[in-house]
C-alpha positions as a LaTeX table, in Angstrom:
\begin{tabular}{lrrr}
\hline
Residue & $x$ (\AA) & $y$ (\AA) & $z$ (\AA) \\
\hline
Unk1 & 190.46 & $-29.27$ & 59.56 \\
Unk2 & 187.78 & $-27.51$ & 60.82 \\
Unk3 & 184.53 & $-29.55$ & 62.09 \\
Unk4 & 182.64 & $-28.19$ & 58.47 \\
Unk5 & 185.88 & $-29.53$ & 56.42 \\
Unk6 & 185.68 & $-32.92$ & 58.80 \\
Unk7 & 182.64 & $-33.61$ & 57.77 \\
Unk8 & 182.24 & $-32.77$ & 53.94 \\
Unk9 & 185.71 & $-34.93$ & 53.84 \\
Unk10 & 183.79 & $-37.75$ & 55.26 \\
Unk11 & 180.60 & $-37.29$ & 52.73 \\
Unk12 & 183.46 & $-37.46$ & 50.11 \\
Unk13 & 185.14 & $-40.77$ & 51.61 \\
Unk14 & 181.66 & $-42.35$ & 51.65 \\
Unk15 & 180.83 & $-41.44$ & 48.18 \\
Unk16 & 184.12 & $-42.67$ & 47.14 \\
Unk17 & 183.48 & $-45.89$ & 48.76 \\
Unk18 & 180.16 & $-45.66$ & 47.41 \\
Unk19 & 181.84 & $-45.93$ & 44.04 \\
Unk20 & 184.29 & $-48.19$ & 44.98 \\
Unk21 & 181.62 & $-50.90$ & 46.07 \\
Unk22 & 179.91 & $-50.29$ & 42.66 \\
Unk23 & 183.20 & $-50.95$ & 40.70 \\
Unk24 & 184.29 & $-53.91$ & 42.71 \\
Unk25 & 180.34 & $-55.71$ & 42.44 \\
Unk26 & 180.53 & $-55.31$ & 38.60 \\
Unk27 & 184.14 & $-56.77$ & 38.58 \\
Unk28 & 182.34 & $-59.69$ & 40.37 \\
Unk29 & 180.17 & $-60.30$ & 38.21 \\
Unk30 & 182.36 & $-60.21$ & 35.20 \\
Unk31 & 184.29 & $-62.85$ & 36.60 \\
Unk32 & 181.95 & $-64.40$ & 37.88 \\
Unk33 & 179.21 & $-64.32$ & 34.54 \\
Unk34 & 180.90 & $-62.93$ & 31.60 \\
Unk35 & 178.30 & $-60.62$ & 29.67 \\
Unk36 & 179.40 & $-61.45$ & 26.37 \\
Unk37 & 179.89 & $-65.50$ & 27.33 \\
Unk38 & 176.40 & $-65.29$ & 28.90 \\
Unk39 & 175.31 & $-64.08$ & 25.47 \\
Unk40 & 176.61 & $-66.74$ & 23.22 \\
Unk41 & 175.50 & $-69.34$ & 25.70 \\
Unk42 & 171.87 & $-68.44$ & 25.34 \\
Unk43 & 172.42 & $-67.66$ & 21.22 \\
Unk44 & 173.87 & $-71.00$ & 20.98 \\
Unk45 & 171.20 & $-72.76$ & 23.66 \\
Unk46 & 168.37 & $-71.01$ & 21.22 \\
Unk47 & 169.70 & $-72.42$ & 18.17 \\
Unk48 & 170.29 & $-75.60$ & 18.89 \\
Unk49 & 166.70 & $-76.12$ & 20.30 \\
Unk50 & 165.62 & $-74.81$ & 17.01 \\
Unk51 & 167.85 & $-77.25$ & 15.27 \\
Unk52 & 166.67 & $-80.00$ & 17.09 \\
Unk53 & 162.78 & $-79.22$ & 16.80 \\
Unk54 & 163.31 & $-78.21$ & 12.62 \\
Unk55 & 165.25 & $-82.00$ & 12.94 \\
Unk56 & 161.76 & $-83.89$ & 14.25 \\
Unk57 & 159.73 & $-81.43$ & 11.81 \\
Unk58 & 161.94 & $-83.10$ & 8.91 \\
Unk59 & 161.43 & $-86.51$ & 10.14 \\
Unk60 & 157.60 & $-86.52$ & 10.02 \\
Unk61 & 158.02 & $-84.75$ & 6.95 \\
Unk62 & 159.79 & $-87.46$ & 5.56 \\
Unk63 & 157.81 & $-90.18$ & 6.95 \\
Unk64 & 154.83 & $-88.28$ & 5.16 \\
Unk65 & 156.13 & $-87.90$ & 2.25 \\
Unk66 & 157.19 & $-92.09$ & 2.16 \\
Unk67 & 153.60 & $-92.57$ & 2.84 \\
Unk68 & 152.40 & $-91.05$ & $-0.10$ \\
Unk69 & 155.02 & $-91.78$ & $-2.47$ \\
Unk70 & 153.47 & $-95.56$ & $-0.81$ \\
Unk71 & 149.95 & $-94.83$ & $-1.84$ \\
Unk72 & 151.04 & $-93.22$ & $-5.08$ \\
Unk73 & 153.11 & $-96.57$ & $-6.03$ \\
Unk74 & 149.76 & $-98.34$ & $-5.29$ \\
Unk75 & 147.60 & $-96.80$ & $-7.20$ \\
Unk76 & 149.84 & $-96.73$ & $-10.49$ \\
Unk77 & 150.10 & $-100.02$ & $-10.23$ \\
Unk78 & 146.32 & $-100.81$ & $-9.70$ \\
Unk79 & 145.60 & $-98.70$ & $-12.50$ \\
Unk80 & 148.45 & $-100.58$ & $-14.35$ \\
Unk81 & 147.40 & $-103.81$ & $-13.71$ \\
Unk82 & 145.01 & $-104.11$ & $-15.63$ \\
Unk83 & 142.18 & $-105.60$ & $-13.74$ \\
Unk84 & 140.37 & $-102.56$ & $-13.46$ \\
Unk85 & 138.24 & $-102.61$ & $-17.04$ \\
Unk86 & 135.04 & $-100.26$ & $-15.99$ \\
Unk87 & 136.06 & $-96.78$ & $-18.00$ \\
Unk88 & 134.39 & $-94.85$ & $-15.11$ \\
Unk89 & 136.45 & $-96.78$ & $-12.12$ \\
Unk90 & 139.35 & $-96.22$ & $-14.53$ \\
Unk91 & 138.79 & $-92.58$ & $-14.90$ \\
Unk92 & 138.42 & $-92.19$ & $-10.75$ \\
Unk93 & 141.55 & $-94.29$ & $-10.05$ \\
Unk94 & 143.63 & $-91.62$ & $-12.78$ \\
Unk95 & 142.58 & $-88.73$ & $-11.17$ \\
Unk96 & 143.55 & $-90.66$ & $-7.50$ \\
Unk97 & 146.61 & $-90.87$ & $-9.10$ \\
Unk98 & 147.17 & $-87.17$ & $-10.13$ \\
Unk99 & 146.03 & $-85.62$ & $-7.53$ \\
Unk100 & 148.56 & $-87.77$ & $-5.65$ \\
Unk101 & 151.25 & $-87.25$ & $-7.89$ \\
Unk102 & 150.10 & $-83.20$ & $-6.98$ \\
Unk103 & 150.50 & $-83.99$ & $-2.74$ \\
Unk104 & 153.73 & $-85.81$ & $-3.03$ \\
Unk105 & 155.45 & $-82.95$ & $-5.48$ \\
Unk106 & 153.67 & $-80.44$ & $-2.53$ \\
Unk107 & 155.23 & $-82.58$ & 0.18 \\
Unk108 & 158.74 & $-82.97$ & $-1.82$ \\
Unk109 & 158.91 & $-79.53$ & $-1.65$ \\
Unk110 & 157.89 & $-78.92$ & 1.65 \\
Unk111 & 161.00 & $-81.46$ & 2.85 \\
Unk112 & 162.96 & $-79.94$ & 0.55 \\
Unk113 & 162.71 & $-76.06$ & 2.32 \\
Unk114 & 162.54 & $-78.02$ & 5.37 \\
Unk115 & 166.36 & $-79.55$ & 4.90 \\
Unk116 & 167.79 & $-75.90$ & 3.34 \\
Unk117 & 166.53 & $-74.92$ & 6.48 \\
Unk118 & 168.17 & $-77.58$ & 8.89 \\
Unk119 & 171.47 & $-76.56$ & 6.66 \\
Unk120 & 171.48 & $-72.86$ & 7.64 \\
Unk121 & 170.79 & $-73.98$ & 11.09 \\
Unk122 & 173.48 & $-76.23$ & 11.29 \\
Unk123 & 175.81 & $-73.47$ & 10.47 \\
Unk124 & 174.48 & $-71.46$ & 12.82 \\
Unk125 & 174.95 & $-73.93$ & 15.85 \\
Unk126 & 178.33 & $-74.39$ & 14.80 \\
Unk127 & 179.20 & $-70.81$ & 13.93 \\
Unk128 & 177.84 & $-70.05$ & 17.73 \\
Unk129 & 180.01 & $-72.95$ & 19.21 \\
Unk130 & 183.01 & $-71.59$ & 17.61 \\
Unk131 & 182.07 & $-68.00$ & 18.93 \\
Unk132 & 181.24 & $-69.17$ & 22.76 \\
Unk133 & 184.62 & $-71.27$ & 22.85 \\
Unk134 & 186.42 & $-68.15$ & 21.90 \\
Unk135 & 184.61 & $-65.75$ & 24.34 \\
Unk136 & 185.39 & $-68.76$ & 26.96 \\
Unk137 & 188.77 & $-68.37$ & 26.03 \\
Unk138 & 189.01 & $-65.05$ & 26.24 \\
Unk139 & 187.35 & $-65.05$ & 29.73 \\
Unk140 & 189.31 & $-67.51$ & 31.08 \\
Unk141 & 192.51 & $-65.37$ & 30.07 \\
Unk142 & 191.11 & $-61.86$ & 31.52 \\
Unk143 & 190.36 & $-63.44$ & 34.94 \\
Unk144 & 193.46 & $-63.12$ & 36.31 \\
Unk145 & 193.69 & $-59.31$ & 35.34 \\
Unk146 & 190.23 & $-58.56$ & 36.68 \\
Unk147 & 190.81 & $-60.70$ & 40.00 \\
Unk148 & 193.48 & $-57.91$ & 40.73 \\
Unk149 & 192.07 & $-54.89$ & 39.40 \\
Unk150 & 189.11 & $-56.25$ & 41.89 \\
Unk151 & 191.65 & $-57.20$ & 44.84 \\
Unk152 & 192.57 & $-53.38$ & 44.49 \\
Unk153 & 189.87 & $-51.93$ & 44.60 \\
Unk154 & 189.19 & $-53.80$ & 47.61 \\
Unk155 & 192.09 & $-52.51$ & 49.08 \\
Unk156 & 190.94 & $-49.05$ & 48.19 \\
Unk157 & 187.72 & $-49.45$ & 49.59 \\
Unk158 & 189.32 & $-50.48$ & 53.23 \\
Unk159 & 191.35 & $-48.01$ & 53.20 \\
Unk160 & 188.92 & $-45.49$ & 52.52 \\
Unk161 & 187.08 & $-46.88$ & 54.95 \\
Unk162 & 189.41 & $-46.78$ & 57.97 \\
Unk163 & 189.77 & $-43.31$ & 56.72 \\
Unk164 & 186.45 & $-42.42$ & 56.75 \\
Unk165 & 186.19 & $-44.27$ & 60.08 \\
Unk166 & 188.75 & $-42.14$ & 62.01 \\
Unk167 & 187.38 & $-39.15$ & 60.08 \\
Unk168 & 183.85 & $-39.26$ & 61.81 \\
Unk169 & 185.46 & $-39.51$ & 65.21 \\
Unk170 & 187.13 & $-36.60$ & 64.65 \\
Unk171 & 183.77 & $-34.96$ & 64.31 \\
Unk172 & 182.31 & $-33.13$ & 67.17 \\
Unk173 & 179.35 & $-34.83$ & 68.63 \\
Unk174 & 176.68 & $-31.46$ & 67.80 \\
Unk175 & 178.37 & $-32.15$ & 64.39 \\
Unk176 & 177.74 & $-35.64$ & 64.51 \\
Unk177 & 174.17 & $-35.20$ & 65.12 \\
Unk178 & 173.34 & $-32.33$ & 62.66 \\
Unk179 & 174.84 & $-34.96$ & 60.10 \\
Unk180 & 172.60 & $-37.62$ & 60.99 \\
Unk181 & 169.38 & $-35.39$ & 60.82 \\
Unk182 & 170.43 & $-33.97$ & 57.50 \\
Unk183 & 170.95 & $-37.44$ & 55.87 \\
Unk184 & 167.85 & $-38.22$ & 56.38 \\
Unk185 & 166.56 & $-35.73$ & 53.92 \\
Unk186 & 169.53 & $-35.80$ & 51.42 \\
Unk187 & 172.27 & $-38.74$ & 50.93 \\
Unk188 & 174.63 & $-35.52$ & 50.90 \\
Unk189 & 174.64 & $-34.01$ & 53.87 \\
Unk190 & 177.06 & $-31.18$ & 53.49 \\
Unk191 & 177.24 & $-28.70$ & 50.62 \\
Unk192 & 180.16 & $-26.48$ & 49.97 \\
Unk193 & 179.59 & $-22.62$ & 49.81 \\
Unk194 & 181.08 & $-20.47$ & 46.73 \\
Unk195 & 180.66 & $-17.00$ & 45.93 \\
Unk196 & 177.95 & $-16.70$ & 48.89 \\
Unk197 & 175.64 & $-19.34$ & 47.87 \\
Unk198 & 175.20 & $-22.89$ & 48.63 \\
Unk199 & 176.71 & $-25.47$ & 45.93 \\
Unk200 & 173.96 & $-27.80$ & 46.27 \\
Unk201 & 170.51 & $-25.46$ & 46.04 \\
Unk202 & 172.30 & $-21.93$ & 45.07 \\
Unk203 & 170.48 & $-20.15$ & 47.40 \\
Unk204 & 172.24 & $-17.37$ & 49.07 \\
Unk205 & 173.83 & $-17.87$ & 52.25 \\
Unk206 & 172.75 & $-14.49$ & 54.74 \\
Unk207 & 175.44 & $-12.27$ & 56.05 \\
Unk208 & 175.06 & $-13.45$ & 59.60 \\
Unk209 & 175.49 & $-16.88$ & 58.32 \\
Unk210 & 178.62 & $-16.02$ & 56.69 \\
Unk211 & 179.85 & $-14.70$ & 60.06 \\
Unk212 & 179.26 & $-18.48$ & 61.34 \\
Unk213 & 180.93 & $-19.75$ & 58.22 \\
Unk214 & 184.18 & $-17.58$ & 59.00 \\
Unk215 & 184.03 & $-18.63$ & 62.85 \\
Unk216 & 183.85 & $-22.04$ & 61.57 \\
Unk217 & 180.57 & $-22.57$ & 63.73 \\
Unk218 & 177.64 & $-24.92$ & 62.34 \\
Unk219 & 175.90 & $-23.35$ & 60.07 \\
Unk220 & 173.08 & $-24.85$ & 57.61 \\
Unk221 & 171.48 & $-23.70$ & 54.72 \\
Unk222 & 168.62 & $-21.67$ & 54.91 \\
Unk223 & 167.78 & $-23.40$ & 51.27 \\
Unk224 & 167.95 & $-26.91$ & 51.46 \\
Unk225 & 169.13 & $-27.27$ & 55.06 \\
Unk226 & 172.69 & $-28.98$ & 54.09 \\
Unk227 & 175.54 & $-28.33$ & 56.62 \\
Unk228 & 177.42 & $-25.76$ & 54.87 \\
Unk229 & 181.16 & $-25.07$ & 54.66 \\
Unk230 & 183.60 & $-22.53$ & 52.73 \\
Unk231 & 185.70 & $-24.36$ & 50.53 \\
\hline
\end{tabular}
């Protein structure tokens, strides 16, 4: 290979690592934090908190609604009692009594939304446990496929590094150097040249520069100022 070729092969190895890395991190994670486990975990965590607050809602609910079935039981029996003989206290304690009657059938039916509503939640929670013990077992039986496919790509990536490795000191220093001060402009250093013009900015590459190209000496473009080669 020419010093040109060297070097766009190593921009290629190092993008293919690049990838590499990228693949093997989000196989990590998978194993480590399944996306769809990690989903039903905080579905299920969400529900159940809402079960358990809707279950203290419906216990004060239901203490309220003993305490004025309490006071309602009182009062009828006051105004049954007879001991009460004034028509206008008689009248006031009735309309105690209805309007009671009123807040407890309010409060009845308050509790009674209240417990439809701690019955769909209950199904929820367990609908979601059932889910999340699936998608556990599920994970827990692609682990060992993943854990390869990741121990390959590891592998790959070492062996695309060596390459890239013995690659770069194949490079002639000059080369070397032009690399280095072209990367830090562009993570691609090196554009191919087709048809005259650079790959990576299309501008045309000059006649002399050609000549370079052909000689195989350094040549970059007048463009973008990538280290250009003739693929």
């Amino acid at each position: 290979m020419t010093p040109a070729e060297l070097a766009l092969h190593h921009q290629q190895l190092r993008q293919r690592a690049a990838q590499l890395r990228d693949q093997a991190q989000r196989l990590q994670e998978r194993i480590a934090v399944d996306p769809e486990t990690e989903r039903l975990e905080q579905a299920f965590e969400n529900a159940e908190a809402s079960r358990r607050e809707l279950e203290a809602r419906l216990r004060r609910q239901e203490l309220e609604v003993q305490q004025q079935r309490a006071r309602l039981r009182a009062r009828e029996g006051e105004l049954m009692s007879g001991r009460i003989r004034n028509p206008t206290d008689l009248m006031k304690l009735n309309q105690e009594v209805e309007h009671l009657k009123a807040v407890v059938a309010l409060e009845e039916d308050a509790q009674l939304e209240l417990m439809e509503e701690e019955e769909r939640l209950v199904a929820e929670v367990a609908r979601l446990r059932d889910e999340l013990a699936g998608a556990r077992e599920r994970g827990a039986a692609a682990a060992p496929d993943l854990r390869q496919r990741l121990e390959a790509l590891e592998r790959e990536l070492s062996e695309i590094e060596e390459e890239a490795t013995r690659t770069w000191s194949s490079i002639p220093p000059e080369w070397q150097e032009a690399y280095h001060q072209v990367q830090r402009r562009y993570p691609d250093p090196v554009a191919g040249v087709a048809e005259g013009h650079c790959q990576a900015c299309r501008v045309a590459v000059t006649s002399r520069g050609m000549q370079v190209l052909r000689r195989a000496g350094l040549q970059l473009c007048d463009g973008c100022g990538r280290i250009l080669v003739v693929r």
